[in-house]
N, C-alpha and C positions, 0 to 999 in steps of 0.2 A: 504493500500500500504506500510506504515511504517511496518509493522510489517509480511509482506511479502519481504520483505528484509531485517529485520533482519534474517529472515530463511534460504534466501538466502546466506548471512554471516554466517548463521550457518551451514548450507551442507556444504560452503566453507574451514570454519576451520575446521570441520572434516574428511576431504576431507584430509586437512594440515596433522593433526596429525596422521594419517597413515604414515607419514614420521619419525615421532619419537614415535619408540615405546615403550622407556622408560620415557615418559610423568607422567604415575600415578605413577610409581616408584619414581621420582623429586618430584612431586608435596604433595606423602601421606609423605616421608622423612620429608619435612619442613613444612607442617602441625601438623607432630607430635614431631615438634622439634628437629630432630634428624640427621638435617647438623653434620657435624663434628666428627661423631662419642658422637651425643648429649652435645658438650662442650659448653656453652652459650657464654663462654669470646673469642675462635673463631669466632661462629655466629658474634657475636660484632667486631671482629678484620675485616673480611670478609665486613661487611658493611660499618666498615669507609674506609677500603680500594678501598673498590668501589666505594665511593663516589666523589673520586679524578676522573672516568670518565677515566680510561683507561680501556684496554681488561680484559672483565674479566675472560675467560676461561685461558687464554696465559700469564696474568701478575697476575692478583689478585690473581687467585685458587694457584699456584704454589708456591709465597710468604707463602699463609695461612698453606698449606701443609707444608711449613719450619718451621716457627713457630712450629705447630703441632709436628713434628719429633723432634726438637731439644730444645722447651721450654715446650712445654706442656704434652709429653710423657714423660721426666727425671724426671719431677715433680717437675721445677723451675717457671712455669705457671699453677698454680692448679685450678684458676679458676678469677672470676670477680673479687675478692677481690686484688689476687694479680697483676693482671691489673690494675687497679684503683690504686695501689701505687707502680707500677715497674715505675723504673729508665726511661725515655724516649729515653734516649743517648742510652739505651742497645737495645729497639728496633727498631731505626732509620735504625741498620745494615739492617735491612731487608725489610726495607720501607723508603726508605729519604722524609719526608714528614709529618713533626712537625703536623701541625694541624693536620692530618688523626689521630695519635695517641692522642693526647689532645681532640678529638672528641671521642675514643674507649673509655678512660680514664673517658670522662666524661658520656658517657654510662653506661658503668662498676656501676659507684658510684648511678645513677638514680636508676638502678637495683638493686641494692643491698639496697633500700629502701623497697623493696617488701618482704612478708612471701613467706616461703616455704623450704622446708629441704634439697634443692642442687639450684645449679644457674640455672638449668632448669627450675625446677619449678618456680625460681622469674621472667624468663623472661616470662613464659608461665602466671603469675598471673599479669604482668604488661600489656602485650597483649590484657587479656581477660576483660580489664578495659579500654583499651584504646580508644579511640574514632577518627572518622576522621574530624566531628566538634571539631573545637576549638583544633586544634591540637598542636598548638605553646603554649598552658597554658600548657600540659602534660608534663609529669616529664621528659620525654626522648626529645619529643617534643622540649624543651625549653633549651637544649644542645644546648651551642654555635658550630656551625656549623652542626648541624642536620639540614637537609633540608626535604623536604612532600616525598624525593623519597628515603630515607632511615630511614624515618619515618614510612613508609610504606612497605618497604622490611624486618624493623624488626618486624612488628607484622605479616607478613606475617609465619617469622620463628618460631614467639611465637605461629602460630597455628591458626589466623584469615587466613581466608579464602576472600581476597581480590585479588586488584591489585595493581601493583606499574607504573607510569606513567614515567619511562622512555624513553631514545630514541626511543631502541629500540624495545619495546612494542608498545609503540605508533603510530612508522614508521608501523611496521608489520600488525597495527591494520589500520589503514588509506589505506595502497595500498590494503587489501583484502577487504575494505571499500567501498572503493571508484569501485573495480570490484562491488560490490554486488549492489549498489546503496544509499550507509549509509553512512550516514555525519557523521563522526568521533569527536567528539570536541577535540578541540588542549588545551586547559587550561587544567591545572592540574586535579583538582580540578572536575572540568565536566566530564574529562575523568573517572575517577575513579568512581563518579556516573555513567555513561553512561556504565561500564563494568560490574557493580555489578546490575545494574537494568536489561541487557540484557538479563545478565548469564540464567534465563532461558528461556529463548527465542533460546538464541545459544547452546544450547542444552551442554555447557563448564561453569568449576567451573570459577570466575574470575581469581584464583589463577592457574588455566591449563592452560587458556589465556595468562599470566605472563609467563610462564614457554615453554610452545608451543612456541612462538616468540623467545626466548631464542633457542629452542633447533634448529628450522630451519632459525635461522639466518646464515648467512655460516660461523661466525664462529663459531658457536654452533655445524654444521656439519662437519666442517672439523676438529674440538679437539673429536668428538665420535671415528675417525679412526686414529688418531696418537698418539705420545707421552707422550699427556697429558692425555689419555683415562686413564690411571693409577690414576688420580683423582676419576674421577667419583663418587666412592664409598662414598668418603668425604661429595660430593655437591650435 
C-alpha cells in the first residue's frame, strides 16, 4: 500500500510538471553548475541572500542580477577571492543585511580551501565531498550562519543531485502528499531522506522535486510571464 502511493504521488507530480516546462532546463543548469552564467561567488551571493527568507524570484534574483551587471561584469567582483575580502559597506548598497554578506564572505573563504583551476570547479570539488551526515563539521557547513537549507541549496548548485527542505518545497511536497495518501515528514533532516529515497519511486530527480515546487509555486508562475522573466536565463 506504501509504495502504491508513492506512485500515486508520483503520476501526481508528473501530472504537476506539465505545468513547467522548463523544469530540466533549471534543474540540468544547477547540476552543472552553471546559475549565473557559471560565477560561483554569485551562486554564493544568491544563497546567503536567500537565506534571509524573503521572495526569491521578486527580491533575491533581481538584487543578484545587480551585482552581476554592475560588480561582476566590470570586473571589480572576479570571483570568490575577491568576495571573501570586498569591503562589506560597499555591498550593503545592494542588500542591507550585514550577516547575509558575513555569511557569503565566509562561504567564499570555505571554498577557496578547495583544488581546482577557477571557483567552479572548487565549489563543484567541495560538493562532490560533501556529505548530508555530519553536516555542521563540513567546511561550508560550519559557516556561522549556514543553516541545512543553504547547506543544501549549495551543493545542490555544486552538482549533487538532492533536495533542499525549505518552505516551500516542503509545503508543495505535503499538500500533493497528503492528496496521494503519503505522510510527508516535516523534520528536516527526514524530509531530505524521505525525497532522495523516493526519487525512484516518483519516477522525479530529488533535485526536479526542489525545483518543480519552485517553478509552480504562484510565484514561481507569475515571475515566468512578467518583468522578471528577463532573469530566467541567470537562475
Amino acid at each position: 500500500m506504501a509504495d502504491e502511493n508513492l506512485r500515486r504521488l508520483g503520476r501526481r507530480l508528473r501530472e504537476v510538471s506539465s505545468r513547467a516546462p522548463h523544469l530540466r532546463t533549471f534543474t540540468e543548469r544547477c547540476l552543472n553548475s552553471m546559475r549565473w552564467g557559471g560565477s560561483a561567488a554569485l551562486m554564493v551571493i544568491d544563497a546567503a541572500l536567500t537565506s534571509t527568507g524573503l521572495s526569491y524570484f521578486t527580491a533575491v534574483v533581481p538584487k543578484v542580477a545587480a551585482i552581476k551587471e554592475e560588480l561582476v561584469d566590470p570586473g571589480a567582483l572576479r570571483g570568490l577571492e575577491d568576495l571573501a575580502r570586498l569591503d562589506v559597506d560597499r555591498l550593503m548598497r545592494y542588500w542591507r543585511n550585514r550577516r547575509a554578506w558575513e555569511v557569503a564572505q565566509g562561504i567564499a573563504r570555505a571554498l577557496l580551501r578547495f583544488p581546482g583551476p577557477d571557483d567552479r570547479s572548487r565549489l563543484r570539488a567541495w560538493a562532490s565531498s560533501s556529505r548530508l551526515e555530519g553536516w555542521r563539521s563540513d567546511p561550508v557547513g560550519s559557516v556561522k550562519g549556514v543553516g541545512l537549507v543553504t547547506y543544501q541549496y549549495l551543493r545542490m548548485m555544486g552538482g549533487v543531485d538532492t533536495t533542499m527542505p525549505d518552505r516551500v518545497v516542503k509545503a508543495f511536497l505535503a499538500r500533493l502528499g497528503g492528496e496521494a495518501g503519503v505522510s510527508v515528514p516535516t523534520r528536516d533532516m527526514e524530509f531530505i531522506r524521505f525525497v532522495e529515497e523516493a526519487s525512484p519511486v516518483l519516477g522525479l530527480r530529488p533535485i526536479e522535486v526542489t525545483w518543480l515546487a519552485w517553478l509552480v509555486d504562484s510565484e514561481g508562475e507569475k515571475v515566468m510571464s512578467t518583468r522578471y522573466s528577463r532573469y530566467l536565463d541567470y537562475v
